[in-house]
C-alpha positions in Angstrom: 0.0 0.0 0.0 3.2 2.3 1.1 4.4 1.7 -2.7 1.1 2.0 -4.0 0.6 5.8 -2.3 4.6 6.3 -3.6 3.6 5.5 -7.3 0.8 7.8 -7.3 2.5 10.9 -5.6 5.0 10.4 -8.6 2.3 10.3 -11.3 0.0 13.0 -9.6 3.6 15.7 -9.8 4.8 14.7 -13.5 1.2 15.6 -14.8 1.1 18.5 -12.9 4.0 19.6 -15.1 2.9 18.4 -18.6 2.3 21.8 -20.3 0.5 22.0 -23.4 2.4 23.7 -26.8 0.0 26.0 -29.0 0.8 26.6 -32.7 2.5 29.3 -31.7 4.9 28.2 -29.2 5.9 25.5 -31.7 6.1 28.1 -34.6 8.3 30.2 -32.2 10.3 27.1 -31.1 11.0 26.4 -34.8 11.8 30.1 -35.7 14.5 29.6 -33.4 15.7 26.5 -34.3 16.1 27.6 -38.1 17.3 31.2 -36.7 20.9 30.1 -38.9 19.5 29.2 -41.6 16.8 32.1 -42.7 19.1 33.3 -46.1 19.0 29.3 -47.2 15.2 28.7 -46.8 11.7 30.0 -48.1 8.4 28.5 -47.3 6.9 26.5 -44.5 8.9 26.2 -41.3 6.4 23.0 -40.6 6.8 21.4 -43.9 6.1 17.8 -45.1 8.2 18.0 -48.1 11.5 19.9 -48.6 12.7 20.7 -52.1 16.6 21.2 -52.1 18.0 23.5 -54.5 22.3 23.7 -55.3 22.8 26.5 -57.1 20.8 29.7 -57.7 18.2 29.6 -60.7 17.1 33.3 -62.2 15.2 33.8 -59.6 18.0 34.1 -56.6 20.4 35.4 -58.9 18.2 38.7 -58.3 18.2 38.4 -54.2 14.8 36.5 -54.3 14.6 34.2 -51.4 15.1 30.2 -52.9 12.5 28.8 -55.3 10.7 32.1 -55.1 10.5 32.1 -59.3 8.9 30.1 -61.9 10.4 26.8 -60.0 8.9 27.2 -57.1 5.3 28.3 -58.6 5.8 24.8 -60.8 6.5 22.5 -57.5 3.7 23.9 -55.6 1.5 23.2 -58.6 3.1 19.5 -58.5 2.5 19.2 -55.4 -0.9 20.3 -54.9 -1.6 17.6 -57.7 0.1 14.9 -56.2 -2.5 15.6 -53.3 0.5 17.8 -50.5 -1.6 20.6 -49.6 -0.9 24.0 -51.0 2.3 25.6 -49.3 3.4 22.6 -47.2 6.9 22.8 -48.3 9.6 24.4 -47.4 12.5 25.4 -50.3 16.2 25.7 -49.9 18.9 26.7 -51.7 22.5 25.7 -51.2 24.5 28.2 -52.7 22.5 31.5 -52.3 24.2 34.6 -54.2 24.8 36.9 -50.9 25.6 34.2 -48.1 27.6 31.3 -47.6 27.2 27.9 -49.1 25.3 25.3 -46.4 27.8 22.7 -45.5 27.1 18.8 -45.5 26.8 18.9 -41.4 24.1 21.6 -41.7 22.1 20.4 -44.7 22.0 16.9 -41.7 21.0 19.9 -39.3 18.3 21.5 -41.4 16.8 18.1 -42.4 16.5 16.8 -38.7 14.6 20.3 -37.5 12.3 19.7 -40.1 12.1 16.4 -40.0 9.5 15.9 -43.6 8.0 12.9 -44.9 9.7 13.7 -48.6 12.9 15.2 -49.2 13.3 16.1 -53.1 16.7 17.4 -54.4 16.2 19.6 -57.8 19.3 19.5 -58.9 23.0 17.5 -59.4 24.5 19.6 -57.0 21.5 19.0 -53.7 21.6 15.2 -55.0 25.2 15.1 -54.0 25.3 17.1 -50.8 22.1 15.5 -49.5 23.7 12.4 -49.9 27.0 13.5 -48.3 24.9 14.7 -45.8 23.3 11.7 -45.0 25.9 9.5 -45.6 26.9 9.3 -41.7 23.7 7.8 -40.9 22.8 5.9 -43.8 25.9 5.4 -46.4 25.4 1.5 -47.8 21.3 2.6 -48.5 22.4 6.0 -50.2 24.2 4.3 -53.1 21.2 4.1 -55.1 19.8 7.3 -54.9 19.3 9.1 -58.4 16.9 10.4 -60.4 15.5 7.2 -61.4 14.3 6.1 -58.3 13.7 7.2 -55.2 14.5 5.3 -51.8 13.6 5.6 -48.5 16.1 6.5 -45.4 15.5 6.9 -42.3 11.6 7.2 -42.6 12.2 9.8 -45.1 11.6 9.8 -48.8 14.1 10.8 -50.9 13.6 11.7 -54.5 16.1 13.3 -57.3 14.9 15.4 -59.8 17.2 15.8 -62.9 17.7 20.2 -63.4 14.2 20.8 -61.9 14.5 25.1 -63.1 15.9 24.3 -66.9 13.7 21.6 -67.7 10.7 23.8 -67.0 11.7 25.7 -70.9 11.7 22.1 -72.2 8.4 19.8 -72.9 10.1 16.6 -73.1 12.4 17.5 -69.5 9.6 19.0 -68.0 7.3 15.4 -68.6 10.4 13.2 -67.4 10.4 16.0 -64.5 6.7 15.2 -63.9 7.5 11.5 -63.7 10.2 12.2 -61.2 8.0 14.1 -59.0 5.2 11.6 -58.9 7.2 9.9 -56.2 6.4 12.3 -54.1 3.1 11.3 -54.6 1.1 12.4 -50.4 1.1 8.9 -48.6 
């Protein structure tokens, strides 16, 4: 009976100090958390999907924040068909024009605060840093990951898509485009 009376005194004080987050708090929380990363990123801080960009397309070239041009408008069209609600991704670009290059270590960072369903790289360049960023945690399942197929790691799925922003000015790219993005088809 002593233990009994012992057990419950411990459960009665830890749900005295559960506290309840609000959208806010974890909107603030994440704010925070991505504090370092604000000239890489554009979009939702809660996102399902993340779309890596490498290098800057026309777009970031003129100081617009990453995949704020026709690439971006084209993904969220993608998306939205492929059944992702409308703006629940979050963009990033590797190389911005007026900040440093993300290394490897915090590409790893920016994917755990996130933590999406689907990762998609949009270009050589995010293929091979996402991979090199990953590669710590999961090297022998990264082998296969390219463009024509994506794969799975670490609950996440990861899909390639061959020069996302140039094969937007080209019907037959932008089809096998199409049929890359399909993979990232809302579970």
């Amino acid at each position: 009976m002593i233990i009994t009376l012992w057990v419950m005194r411990i459960m009665t004080s830890a749900v005295d100090t559960i506290s309840v987050l609000t959208l806010d708090d974890v909107l603030e929380q994440r704010t925070a958390e991505l504090r370092l990363f604000q000239s890489h990123i554009n979009g939702n801080q809660l996102a399902s999907v993340l779309a890596i960009k490498g290098l800057p397309g026309v777009a970031e070239t003129k100081g617009l924040p990453a995949l704020s041009g026709a690439d971006g408008d084209a993904l969220e069209k993608a998306l939205v068909a492929l059944g992702w609600k409308e703006s629940s991704w979050l963009g990033v670009i590797l190389q911005p024009v007026d900040a440093a290059a993300l290394s490897a270590g915090n590409l790893r960072e920016l994917v755990e605060i996130i933590d999406p369903l689907v990762v998609i790289t949009l270009d050589d360049v995010a293929r091979l840093q996402l991979i090199e960023a990953l590669s710590p945690l999961a090297a022998n399942l990264l082998s296969g990951f390219h463009a024509k197929a994506a794969i799975t790691v670490l609950g996440r799925r990861l899909i390639s898509v061959d020069s996302f922003e140039l094969a937007l000015r080209d019907s037959d790219k932008k089809q096998l485009a199409w049929a890359q993005l399909k993979q990232a088809i809302r579970p």
